[in-house]
C-alpha positions in Angstrom: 14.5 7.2 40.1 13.9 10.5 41.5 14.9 12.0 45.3 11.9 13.5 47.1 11.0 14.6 50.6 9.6 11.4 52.6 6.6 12.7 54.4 7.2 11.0 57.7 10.3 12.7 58.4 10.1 16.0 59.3 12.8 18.9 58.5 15.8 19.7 61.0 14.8 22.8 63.0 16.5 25.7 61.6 19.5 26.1 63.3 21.0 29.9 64.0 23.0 31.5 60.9 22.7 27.9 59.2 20.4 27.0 56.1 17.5 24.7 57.3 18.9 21.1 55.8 16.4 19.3 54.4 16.2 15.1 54.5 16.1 13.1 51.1 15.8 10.0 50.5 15.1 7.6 47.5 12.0 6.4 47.1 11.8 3.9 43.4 8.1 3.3 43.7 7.5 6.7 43.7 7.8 7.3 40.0 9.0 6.4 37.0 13.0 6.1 36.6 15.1 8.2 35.1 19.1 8.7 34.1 21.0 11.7 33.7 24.6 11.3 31.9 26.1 13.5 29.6 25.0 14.4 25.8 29.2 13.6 24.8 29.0 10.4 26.7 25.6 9.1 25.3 26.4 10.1 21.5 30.3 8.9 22.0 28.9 5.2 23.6 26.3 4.8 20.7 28.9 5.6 17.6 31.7 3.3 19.5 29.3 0.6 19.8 27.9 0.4 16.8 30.6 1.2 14.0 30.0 -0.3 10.4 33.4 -1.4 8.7 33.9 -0.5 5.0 37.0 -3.0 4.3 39.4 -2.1 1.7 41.6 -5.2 1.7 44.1 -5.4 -1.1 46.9 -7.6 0.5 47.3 -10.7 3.1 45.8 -8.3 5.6 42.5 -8.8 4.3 42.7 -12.7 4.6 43.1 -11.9 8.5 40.3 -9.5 8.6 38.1 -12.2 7.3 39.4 -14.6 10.0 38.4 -11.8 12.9 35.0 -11.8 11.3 34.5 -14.8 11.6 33.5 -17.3 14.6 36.3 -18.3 16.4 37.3 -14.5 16.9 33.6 -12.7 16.5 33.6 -9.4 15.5 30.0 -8.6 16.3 30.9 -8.4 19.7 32.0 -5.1 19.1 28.6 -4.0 17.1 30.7 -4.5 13.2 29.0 -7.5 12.3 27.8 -5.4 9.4 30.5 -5.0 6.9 29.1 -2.0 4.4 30.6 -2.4 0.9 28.8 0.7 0.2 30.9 3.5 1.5 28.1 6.1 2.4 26.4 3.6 4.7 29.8 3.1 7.0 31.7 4.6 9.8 35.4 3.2 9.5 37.4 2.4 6.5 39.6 -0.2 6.9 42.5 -0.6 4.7 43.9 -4.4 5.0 47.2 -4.5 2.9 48.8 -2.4 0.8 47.8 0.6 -1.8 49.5 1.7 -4.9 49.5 4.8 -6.6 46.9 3.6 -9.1 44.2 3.0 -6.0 45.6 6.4 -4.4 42.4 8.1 -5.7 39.9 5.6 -4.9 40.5 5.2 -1.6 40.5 9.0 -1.2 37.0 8.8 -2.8 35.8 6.2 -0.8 36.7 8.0 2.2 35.1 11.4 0.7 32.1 9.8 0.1 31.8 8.3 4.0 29.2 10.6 5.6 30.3 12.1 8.7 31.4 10.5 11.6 34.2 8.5 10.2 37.5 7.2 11.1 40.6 5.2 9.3 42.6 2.2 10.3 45.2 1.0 8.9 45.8 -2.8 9.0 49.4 -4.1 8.8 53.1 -2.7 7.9 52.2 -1.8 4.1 48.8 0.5 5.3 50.7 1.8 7.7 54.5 3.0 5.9 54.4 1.0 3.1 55.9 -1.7 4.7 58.4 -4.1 2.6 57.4 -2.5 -0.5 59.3 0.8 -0.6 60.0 1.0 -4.3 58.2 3.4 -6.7 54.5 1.7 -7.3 53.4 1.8 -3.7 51.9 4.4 -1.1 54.3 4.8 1.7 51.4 5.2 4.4 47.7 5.9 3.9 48.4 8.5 5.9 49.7 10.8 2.9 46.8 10.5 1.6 43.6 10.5 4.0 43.7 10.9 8.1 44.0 8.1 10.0 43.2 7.4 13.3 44.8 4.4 14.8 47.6 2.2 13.1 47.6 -1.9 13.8 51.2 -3.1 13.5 52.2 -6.6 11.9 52.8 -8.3 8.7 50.1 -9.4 8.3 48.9 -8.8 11.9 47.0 -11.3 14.1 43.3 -11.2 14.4 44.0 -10.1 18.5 46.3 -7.1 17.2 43.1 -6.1 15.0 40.9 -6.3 17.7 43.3 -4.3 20.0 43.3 -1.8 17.8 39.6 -1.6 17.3 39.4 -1.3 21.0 41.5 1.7 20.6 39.7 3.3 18.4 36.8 3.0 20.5 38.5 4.5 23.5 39.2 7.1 21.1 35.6 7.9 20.3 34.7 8.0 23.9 37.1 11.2 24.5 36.0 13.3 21.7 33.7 16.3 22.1 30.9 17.7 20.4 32.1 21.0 20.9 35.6 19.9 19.2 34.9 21.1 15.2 37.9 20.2 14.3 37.3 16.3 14.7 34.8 16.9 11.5 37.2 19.0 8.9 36.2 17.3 5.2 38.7 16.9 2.6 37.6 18.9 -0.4 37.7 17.2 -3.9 40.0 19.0 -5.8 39.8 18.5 -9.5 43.5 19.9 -9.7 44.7 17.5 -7.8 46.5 14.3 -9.4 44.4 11.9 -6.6 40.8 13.8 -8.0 38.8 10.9 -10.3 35.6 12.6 -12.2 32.4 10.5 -11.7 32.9 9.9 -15.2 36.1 8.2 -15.4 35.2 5.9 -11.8 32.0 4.3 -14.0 34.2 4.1 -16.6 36.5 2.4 -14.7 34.2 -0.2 -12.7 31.6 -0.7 -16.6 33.3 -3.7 -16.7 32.4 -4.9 -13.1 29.4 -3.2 -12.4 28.9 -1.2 -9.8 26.4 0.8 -7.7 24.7 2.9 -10.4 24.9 0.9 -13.4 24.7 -2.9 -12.9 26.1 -4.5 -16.0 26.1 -8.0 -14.8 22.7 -8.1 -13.7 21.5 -9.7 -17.2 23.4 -12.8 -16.3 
């Protein structure tokens, strides 16, 4: 949709010390239609629309992650109807329960190896601080250990308090900037650091389950 000059309406005579004003109207047959928005708003609609969980559910949580995905709640509503196991085809990381210091470095690989955009919530009390389980085996928050971006309250919490929070995160996404480098800062693996896991040791690790690089149960 375009304005132009219609032809059957002349200009306004030029009037002393005033700019001639010029009539404009829209005409739709005229030619094809067209939109202009910004770049931040088009990008920012498409990557809140379409965001592709990668669920890390160790706890309770997880059981009512699996009852938002399904029917009576419906997920896809929000374009994450696609739950990618594989961590570089996903766009949120969702930790559902809680996370002791033995998983501490997987879930910081998982989220290393999440191609940018990404974004973190944590699901329930024990994501969040750690919850009831403030002893010496567990995480006290994700948050020591990756960035998150929006925290969903409840033990476990309800399917609604999920989806309030996803609708928070979206709102979130809708705000941020292109111009904004600071959004896309990439944790680093350290091999110095005690939450580093060499390749080596991870397929060592998952031999016995398979995983996606060498699929041992595949001879079944």
């Amino acid at each position: 949709m375009g304005l132009i000059t219609r032809p059957d309406q002349a200009p306004a005579p030029r009037a002393e010390g005033r700019a001639q004003a010029q009539v404009q109207s829209v005409d739709p047959a005229s030619q094809d239609g067209w939109v202009t928005t910004r770049l931040d708003f088009l990008v920012n609609w498409a990557r809140a629309n379409s965001m592709w969980p990668m669920p890390f559910g160790t706890a309770c949580c997880a059981i009512e992650f699996m009852a938002t995905m399904a029917s009576r709640f419906d997920l896809a509503r929000f374009g994450m109807e696609r739950l990618s196991y594989s961590p570089r085809q996903s766009d949120v990381l969702l930790c559902a329960g809680r996370v002791p210091y033995k998983l501490a470095p997987v879930i910081r690989r998982i989220y290393q190896q999440m191609p940018q955009p990404k974004w973190v919530i944590a699901m329930g009390a024990c994501a969040s601080t750690g919850g009831m389980f403030d002893n010496y085996a567990v995480v006290q928050g994700i948050d020591t250990i990756i960035p998150v971006d929006v925290y969903v309250p409840g033990c476990p919490p309800r399917p609604e308090s999920l989806m309030y929070g996803i609708m928070m995160l979206q709102k979130k996404v809708m705000n941020e900037r292109l111009r904004d480098t600071a959004l896309r800062n990439e944790i680093v693996p350290d091999p110095s650091s005690h939450l580093y896991i060499p390749p080596s040791a991870i397929d060592e690790l998952s031999e016995p389950f398979g995983n996606s690089v060498h699929q041992t149960r595949s001879g079944l």
